[in-house]
N, C-alpha and C positions, 0 to 999 in steps of 0.2 A: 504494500500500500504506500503510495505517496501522497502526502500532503503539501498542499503549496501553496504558505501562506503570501495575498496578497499585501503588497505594498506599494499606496499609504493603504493604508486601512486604518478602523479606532477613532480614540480621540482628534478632533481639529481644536485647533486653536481658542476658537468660541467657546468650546465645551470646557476646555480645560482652564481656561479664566472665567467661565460660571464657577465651575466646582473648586478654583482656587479661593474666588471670591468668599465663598461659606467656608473654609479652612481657616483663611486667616480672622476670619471673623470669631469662631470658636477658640482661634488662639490667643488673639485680644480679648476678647470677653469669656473665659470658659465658664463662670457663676453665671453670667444673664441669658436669661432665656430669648433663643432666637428662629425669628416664623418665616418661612419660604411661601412664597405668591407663589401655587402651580411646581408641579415636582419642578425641580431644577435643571435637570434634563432629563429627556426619556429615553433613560434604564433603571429599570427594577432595582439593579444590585446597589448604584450610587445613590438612588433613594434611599433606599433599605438602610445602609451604611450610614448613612447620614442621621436616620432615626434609631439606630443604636447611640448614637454621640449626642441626641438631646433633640437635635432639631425638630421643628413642628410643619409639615407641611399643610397648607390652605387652600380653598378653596374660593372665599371669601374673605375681605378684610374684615369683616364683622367679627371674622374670629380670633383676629388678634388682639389682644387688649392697649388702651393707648399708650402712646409712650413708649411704645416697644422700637426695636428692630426689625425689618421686617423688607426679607431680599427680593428683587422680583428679578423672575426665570430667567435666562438664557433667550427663552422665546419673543419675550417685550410685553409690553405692555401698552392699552389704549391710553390716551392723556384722561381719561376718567376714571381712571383707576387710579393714576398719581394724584389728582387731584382728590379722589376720597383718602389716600393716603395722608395729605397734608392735611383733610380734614379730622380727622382722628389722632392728627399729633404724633405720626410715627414716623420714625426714623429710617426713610428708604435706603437702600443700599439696589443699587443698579447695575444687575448682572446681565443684564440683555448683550447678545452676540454682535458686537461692532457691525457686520456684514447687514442683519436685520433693522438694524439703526441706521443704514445707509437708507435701504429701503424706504422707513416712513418716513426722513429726511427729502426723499423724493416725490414720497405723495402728497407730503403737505406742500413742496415746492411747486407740483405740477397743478395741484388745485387751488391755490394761492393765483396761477395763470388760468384760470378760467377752466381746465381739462376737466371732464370725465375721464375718471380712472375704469379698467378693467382689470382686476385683482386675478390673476392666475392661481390659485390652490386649492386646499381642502377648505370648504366656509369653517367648520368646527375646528381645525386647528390654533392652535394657542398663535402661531405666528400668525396665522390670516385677520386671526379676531382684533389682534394688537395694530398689524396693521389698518384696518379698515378702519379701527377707530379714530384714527388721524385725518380720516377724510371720510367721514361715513356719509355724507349728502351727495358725494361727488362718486362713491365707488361702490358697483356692481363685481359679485365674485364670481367670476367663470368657472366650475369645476369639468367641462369638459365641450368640445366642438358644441354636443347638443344644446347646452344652454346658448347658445349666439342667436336663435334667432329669436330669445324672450327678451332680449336685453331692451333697456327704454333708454334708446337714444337719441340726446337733442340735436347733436352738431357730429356729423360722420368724420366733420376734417378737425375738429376737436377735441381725439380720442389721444389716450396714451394706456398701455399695458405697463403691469410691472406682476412678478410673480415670486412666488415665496421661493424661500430660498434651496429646502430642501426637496425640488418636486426631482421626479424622474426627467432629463434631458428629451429624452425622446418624446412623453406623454406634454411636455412643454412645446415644445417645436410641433405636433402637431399641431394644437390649440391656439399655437402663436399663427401659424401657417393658414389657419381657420379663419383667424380674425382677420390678416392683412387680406384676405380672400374676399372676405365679407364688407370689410375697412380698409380700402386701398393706400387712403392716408392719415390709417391709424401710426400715431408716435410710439418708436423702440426709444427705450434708456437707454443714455448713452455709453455703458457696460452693463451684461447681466447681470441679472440681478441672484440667479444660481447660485449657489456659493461655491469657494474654489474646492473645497474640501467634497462636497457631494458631490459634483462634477467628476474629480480625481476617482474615488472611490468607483463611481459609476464605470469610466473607462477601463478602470483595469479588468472588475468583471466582465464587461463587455470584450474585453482583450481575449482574457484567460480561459474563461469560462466553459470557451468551443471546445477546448483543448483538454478535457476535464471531464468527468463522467459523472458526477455533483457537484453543487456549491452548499457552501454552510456556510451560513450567515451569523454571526453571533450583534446579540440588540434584542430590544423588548418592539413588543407586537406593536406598543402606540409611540414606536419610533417612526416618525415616516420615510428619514434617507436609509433606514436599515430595511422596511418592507420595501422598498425601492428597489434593493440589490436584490432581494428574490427574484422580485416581477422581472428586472432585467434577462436574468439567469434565465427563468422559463421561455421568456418571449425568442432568445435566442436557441432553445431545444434542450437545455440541461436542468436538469432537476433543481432546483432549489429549494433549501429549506433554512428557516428562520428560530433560531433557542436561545433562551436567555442564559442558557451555560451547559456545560457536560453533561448534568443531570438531563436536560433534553436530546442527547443523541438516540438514536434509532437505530438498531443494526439490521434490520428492514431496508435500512439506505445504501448498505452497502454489503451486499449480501455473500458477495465472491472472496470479499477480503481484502481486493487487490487492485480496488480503485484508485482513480488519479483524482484528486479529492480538495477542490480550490477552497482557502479557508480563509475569509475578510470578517471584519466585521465594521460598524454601524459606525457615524463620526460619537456616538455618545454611549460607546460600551468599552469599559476600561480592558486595555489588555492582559490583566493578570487571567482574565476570563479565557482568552483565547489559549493562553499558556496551559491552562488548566485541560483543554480539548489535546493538545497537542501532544501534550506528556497521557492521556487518556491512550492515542492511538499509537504512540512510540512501547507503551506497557503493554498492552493487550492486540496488537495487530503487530507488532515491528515494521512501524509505519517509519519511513524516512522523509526530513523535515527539508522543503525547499523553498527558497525566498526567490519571489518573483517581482522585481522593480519594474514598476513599470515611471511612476512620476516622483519624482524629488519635492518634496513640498517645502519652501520655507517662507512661513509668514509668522510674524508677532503682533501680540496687542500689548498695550500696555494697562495696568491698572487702571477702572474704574476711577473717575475723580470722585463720588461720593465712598468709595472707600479708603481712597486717600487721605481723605478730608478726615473717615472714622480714624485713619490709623495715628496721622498727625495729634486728636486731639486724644490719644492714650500716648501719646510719646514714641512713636514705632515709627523708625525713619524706614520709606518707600522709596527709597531715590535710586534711580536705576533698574527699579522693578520693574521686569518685562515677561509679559509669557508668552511661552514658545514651545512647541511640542515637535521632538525629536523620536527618528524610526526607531524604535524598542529595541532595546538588546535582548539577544536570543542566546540564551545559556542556557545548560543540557540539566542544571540543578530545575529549573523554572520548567521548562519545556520536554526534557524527558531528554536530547540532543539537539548535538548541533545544525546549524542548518545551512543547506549549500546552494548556491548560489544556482537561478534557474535563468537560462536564455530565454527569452520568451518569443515567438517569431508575432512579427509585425509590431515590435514594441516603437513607439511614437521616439523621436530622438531630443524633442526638448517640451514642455509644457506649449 
């Protein structure tokens, strides 16, 4: 059996300075009780993890009591939800993913100019909801071709698109492809608005995945760039399948033993999880571990200014603080063995 883990795979950037963000928070304050708006990012285990260590996650700000702390997700959040924040005296701390904040930066900017937006995503996703509420008068949420021709549009040459960040590349490019069909001088933003991390992620599957006789996905089910990479996988003829860890493998999936066996996971499923799969098939299959690069990824954010601001006023110097997530070390203690380097044919030669 071979395994081939793709890379990048896992954490991005955004993910990893949300869940930074609740870290240092626990470690400046570990006595005061601290509430998260909406899991912080979606996977199970970093939830879970989090409420072993105290955390409270919400649903409502009704539930937090005033004067608290009180983080809002990774995903964003509508300005009515900041503003019931300020109404109740609580101390935000603002973990939304830089990428997502470019986003409603541009919906408030393009509705500011007169446009109807047409929102590309899931309507019930936490990103779609945050967005729309920076322009909820001006924006209509497409979830797929079929909604284009209920849309109420005033002005055809007045339109502009923007879409979340973690949808499938391809299920986007139809829908986009739909509108300019429908809207010949519907407005593109001036870069996608995809993010770079689900993008990457997507390609590589889309690379590898031919070459492969299942994919495994590791992410929780109300991830939606990690159900992405399934849909991918199928769409292109290999199996896919979607676990929140080891405990969900199947040996129904891999029945001969001696499958070529592609292993990614989600931008918001921490890699100890994958390490955990890997040392699973190197123990019980004598599976051999291969690293398949396909993209280099490097991007940083810097700290949150509202947690700056918290760290500054406990004495906690932030300066130079950057986060950045780097490809994971693969040691045979962690992963079961080492891992060898895979050619991959038709690998892309720069981002």
């Amino acid at each position: 059996m071979q395994i081939i883990l793709a890379n990048p795979r896992g954490f991005c950037a955004g993910v990893r300075m949300a869940i930074d963000v609740v870290d240092q928070i626990l470690a400046i304050l570990p006595d005061q009780p601290l509430y998260v708006y909406h899991e912080i990012v979606h996977n199970r285990h970093i939830v879970d993890r989090f409420v072993d260590r105290g955390v409270v996650f919400v649903d409502s700000l009704d539930e937090v009591p005033s004067g608290s702390i009180v983080v809002f997700s990774a995903h964003g959040i509508s300005p009515t939800i900041r503003d019931q924040a300020k109404a109740r005296n609580l101390r935000a701390i603002d973990a939304t993913c830089p990428l997502v904040t470019k986003v409603h930066s541009r919906a408030i900017r393009y509705a500011n100019q007169g446009y109807q937006i047409l929102l590309i995503g899931h309507k019930d996703h936490q990103e779609i909801v945050g967005t729309f509420g920076h322009a909820p008068n001006q924006t209509q949420v497409v979830e797929s071709a079929a909604d284009i021709p209920n849309l109420a549009i005033d002005d055809p040459d007045k339109l502009v698109y923007l879409t979340q960040t973690t949808l499938s590349v391809d299920d986007a490019n139809t829908i986009i492809a739909a509108l300019k069909s429908t809207f010949p001088n519907i407005k593109e933003p001036p870069t996608e608005d995809i993010c770079y991390a689900t993008t990457n992620r997507q390609a590589a599957v889309r690379l590898i995945s031919a070459q492969c006789d299942l994919v495994i996905v590791v992410g929780s089910k109300n991830s939606s760039n990690s159900v992405r990479l399934t849909e991918i996988s199928k769409n292109i003829g290999t199996p896919g399948y979607l676990l929140d860890d080891v405990s969900g493998l199947d040996p129904a999936w891999y029945p001969k033993g001696t499958e070529r066996i592609l292993l990614t996971a989600g931008a918001s499923a921490p890699e100890d999880l994958v390490a955990d799969i890997c040392k699973h098939f190197v123990e019980h299959h004598s599976a051999t571990l291969h690293i398949a690069d396909v993209y280099e990824e490097s991007i940083e954010f810097g700290l949150p200014l509202s947690l700056k601001k918290l760290m500054e006023s406990q004495g906690v110097d932030h300066k130079d603080r950057r986060v950045r997530v780097e490809p994971p070390t693969i040691t045979a203690d962690a992963y079961g063995a080492i891992a060898v380097p895979l050619t991959i044919a038709g690998k892309p030669e720069s981002l």
